[in-house]
C-alpha positions as CSV (number, residue, x, y, z in Angstrom):
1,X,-124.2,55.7,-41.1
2,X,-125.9,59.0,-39.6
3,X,-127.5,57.2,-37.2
4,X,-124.8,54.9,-36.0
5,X,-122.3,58.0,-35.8
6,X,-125.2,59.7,-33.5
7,X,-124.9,56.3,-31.5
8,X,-121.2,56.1,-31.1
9,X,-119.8,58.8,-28.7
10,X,-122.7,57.0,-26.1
11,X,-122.4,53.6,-26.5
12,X,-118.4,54.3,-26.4
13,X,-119.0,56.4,-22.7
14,X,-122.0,53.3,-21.1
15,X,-119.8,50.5,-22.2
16,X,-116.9,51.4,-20.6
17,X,-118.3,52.5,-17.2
18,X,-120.4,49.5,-17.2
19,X,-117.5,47.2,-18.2
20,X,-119.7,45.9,-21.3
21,X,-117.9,43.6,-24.0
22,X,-120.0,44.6,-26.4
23,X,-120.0,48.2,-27.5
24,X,-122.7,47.6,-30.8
25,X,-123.8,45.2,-33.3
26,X,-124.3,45.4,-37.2
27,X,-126.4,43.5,-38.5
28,X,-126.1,40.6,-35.9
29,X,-122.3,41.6,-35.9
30,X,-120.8,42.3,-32.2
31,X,-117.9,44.5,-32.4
32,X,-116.0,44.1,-28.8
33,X,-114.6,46.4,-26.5
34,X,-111.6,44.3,-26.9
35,X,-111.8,44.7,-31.2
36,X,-111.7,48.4,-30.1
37,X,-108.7,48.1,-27.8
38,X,-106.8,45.4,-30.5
39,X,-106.9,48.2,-33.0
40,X,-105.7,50.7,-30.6
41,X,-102.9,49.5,-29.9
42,X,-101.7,48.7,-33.3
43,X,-102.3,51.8,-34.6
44,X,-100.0,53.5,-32.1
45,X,-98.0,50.4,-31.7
46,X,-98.5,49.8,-28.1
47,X,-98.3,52.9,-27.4
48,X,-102.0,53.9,-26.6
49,X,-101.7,54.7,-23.0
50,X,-98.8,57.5,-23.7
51,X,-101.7,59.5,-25.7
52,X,-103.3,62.4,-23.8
53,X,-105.9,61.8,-22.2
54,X,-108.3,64.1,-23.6
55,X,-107.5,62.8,-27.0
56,X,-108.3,58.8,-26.1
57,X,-111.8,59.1,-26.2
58,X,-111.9,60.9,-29.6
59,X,-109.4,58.2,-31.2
60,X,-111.7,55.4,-29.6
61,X,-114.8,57.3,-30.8
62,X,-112.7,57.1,-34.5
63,X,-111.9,53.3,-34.1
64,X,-115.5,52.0,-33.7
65,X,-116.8,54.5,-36.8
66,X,-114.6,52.7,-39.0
67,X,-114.9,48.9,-37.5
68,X,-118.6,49.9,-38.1
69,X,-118.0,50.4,-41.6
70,X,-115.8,47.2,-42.0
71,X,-118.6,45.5,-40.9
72,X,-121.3,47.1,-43.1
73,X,-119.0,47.3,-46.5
74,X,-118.2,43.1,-45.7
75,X,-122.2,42.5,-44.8
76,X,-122.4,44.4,-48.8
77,X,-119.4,42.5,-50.5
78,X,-121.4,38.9,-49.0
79,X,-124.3,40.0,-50.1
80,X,-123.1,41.1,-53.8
81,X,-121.4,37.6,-54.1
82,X,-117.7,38.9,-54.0
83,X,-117.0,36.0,-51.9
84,X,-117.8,33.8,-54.5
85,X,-115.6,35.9,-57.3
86,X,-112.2,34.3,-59.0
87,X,-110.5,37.4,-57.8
88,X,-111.3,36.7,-54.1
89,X,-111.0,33.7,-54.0
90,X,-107.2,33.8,-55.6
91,X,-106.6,36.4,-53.0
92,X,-107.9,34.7,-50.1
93,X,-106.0,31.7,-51.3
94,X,-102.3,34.2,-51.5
95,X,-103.3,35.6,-48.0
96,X,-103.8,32.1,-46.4
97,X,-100.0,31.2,-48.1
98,X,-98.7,34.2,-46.2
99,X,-100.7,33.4,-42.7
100,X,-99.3,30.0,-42.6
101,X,-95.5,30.7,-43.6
102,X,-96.2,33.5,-40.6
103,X,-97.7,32.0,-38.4
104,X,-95.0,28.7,-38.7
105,X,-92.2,31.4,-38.2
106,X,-94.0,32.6,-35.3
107,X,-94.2,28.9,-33.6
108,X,-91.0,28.5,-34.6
109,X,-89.5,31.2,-32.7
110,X,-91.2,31.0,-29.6
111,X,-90.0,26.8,-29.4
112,X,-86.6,27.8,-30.0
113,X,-87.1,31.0,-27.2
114,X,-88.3,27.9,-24.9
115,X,-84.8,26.2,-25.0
116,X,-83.5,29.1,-23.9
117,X,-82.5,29.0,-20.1
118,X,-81.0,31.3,-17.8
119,X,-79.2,30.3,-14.5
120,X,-79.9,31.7,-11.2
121,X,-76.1,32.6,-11.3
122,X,-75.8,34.6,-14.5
123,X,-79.2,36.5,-13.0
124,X,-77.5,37.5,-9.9
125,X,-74.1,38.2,-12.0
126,X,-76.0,40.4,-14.2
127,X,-77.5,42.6,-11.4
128,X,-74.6,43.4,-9.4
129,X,-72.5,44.1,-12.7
130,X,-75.2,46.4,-13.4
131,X,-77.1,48.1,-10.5
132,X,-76.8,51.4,-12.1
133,X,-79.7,50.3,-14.3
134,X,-82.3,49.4,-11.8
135,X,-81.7,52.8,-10.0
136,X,-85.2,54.2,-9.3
137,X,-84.9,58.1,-8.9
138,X,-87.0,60.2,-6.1
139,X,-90.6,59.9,-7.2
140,X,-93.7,62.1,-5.2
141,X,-97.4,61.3,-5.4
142,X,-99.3,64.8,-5.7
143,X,-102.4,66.1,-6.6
144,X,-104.1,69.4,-8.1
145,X,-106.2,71.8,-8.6
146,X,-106.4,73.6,-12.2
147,X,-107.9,76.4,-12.7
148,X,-107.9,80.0,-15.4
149,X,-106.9,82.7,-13.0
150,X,-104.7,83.5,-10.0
151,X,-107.9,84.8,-8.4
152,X,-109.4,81.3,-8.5
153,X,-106.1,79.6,-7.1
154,X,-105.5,82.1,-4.4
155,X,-109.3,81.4,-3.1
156,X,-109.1,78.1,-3.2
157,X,-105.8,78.3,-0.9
158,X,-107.4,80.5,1.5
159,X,-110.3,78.0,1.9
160,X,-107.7,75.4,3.0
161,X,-105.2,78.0,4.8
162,X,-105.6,77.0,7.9
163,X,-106.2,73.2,7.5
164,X,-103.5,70.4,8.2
165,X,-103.5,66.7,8.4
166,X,-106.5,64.7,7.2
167,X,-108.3,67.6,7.4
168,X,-106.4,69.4,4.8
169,X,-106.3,66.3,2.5
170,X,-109.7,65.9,2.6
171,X,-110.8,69.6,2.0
172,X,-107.8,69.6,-0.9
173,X,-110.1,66.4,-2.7
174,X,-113.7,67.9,-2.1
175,X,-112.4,71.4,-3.6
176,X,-110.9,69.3,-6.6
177,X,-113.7,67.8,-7.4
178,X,-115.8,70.6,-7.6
179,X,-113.7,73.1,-8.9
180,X,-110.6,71.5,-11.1
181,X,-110.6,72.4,-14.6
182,X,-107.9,69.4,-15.4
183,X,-109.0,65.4,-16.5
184,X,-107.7,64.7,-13.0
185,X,-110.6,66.8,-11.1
186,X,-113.2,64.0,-10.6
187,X,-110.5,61.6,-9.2
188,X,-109.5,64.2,-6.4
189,X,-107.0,65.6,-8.5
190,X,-105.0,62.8,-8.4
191,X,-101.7,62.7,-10.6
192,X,-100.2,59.3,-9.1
193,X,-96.5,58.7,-8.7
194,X,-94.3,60.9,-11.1
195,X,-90.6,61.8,-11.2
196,X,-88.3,65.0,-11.6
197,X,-88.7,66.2,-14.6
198,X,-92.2,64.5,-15.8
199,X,-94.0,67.6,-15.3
200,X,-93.5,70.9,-17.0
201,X,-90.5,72.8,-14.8
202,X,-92.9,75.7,-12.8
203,X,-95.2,72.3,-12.2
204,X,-91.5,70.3,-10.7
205,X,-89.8,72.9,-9.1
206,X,-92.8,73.5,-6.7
207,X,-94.3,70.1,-6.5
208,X,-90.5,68.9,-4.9
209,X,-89.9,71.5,-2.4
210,X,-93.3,70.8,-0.6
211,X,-93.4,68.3,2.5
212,X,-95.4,65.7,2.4
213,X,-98.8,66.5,4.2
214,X,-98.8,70.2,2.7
215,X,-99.9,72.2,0.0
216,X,-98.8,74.9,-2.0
217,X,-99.3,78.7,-0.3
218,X,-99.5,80.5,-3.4
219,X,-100.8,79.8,-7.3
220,X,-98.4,78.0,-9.6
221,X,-98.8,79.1,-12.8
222,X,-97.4,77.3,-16.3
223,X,-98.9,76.9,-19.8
224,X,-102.0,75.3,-18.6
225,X,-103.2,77.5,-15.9
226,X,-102.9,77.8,-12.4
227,X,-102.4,75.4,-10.2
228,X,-102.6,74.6,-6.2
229,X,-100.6,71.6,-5.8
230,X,-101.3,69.2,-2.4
231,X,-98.1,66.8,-1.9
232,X,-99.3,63.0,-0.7
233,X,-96.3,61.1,-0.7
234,X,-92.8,60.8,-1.6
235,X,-90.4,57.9,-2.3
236,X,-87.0,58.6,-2.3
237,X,-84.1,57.7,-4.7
238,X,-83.3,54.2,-4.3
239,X,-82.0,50.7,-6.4
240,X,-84.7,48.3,-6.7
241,X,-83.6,45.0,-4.9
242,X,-82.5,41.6,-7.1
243,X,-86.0,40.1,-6.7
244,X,-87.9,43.0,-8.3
245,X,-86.0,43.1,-10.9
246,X,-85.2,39.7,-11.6
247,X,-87.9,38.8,-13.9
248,X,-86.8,41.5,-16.6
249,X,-82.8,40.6,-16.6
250,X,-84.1,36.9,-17.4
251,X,-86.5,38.5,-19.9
252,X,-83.5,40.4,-21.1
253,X,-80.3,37.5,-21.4
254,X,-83.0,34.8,-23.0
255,X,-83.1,37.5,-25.5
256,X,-79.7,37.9,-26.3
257,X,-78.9,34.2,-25.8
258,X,-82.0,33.7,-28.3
259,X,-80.0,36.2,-30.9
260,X,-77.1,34.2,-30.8
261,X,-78.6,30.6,-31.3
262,X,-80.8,31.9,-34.0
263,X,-77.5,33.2,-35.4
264,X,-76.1,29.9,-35.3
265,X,-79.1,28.1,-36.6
266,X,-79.5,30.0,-39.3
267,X,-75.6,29.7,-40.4
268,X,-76.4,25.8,-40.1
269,X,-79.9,25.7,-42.2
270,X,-77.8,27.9,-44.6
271,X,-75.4,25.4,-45.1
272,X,-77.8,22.7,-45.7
273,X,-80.1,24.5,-47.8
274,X,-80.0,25.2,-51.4
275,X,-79.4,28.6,-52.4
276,X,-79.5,30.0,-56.2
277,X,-79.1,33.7,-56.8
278,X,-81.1,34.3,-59.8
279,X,-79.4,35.6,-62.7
């Protein structure tokens, strides 16, 4: 295991630069960028993409040591002939029971989703009912530059001072890149679109009273460091029209016309089935 642990943090890092499938093998084994990922996700419950990004790398780092070890303890348990045991074999034979009833509700469910249908009218009802919902507040697309002292911001800014336009953008990304403490540095700094209140509050207050084009004059300092903030764009408040949206409200009433017929259909197998509390 020494030597696959020595293995893992690089295979993790060339894999997924290179867009590689497969991140190793065990024993003629391939474990999948994609077995990775599948674990991921249920371990935080979708939720992967919401942990820091300093921490991913780590967690997948943690995934692949233990599908390693999956994959070495079942190579063992073949080998051993635990396969070939009673015990396993009446376990395997309790898990398939399980799997099937499962996988039966499962089929079930989705064919009585499918009979759901939603009209183009009770869409468009829905949407003007509710516009509030779809509002879409005042968004800005910034970058940064992170760094440990004031010293550092304020000489940054003086090296882009006097810059504006193109210029300015451009000089904003090279100095990022080589001199940005944060995960964004090698993209330019880059933070995407974010709204109010997304960043921590020193971060918000200044990144919302620059205009777009400019950069902040002074350091911004917060629990991180200091920062010189470059504004790219901003999108003002604004409802998001009936086409953008219209997907999720039919998403959203098959879903609660689903409740109800499953309601109903279970009140009707109820009925017809035979049910004896035990005593």
């Amino acid at each position: 295991m020494n030597k696959v642990t020595k293995l893992l943090a690089t295979l993790m890092f060339s894999a997924t630069m290179a867009g590689a499938q497969t991140l190793v093998t065990v024993n003629g084994s391939s474990i999948t960028q994609q077995d990775v990922d599948t674990e991921l996700m249920q371990a935080t419950q979708g939720r992967f993409n919401e942990v820091p990004v300093d921490k991913q790398m780590e967690f997948r780092k943690q995934v692949l040591q233990q599908l390693v070890a999956k994959e070495l303890v079942y190579g063992d348990a073949k080998k051993t002939g635990v396969l070939n045991s009673k015990e396993f074999k009446d376990e395997y034979k309790k898990l398939l029971e399980i799997a099937k009833k499962n996988i039966a509700i499962q089929v079930w469910q989705k064919q009585e989703l499918e009979k759901v249908s939603v009209s183009d009218t009770e869409l468009k009802d829905y949407y003007n009912k509710n516009k509030e919902e779809f509002n879409e507040k005042e968004s800005v697309h910034a970058r940064h530059i992170l760094v440990k002292t004031e010293a550092e911001a304020e000489a940054i800014i003086k090296e882009f001072n006097s810059l504006s336009g193109d210029a300015l953008k451009e000089k904003f990304i090279e100095l990022a890149k080589t001199k940005s403490t944060g995960p964004s540095g090698p993209k330019g700094g880059d933070l995407g679109f974010f709204v109010s209140g997304q960043m921590v509050p020193e971060f918000n207050e200044a990144v919302f009273k620059l205009e777009v084009g400019t950069a902040t004059k002074k350091p911004v300092k917060t629990q991180f460091g200091y920062h010189v903030i470059y504004l790219e764009e901003k999108q003002p408040a604004a409802i998001r029209k009936f086409d953008e949206v219209k997907s999720i409200i039919d998403q959203r009433l098959k879903l609660e016309k689903f409740k109800v017929a499953v309601k109903a259909k279970m009140q009707e197998l109820e009925k017809k089935a035979k049910i004896e509390v035990a005593k």
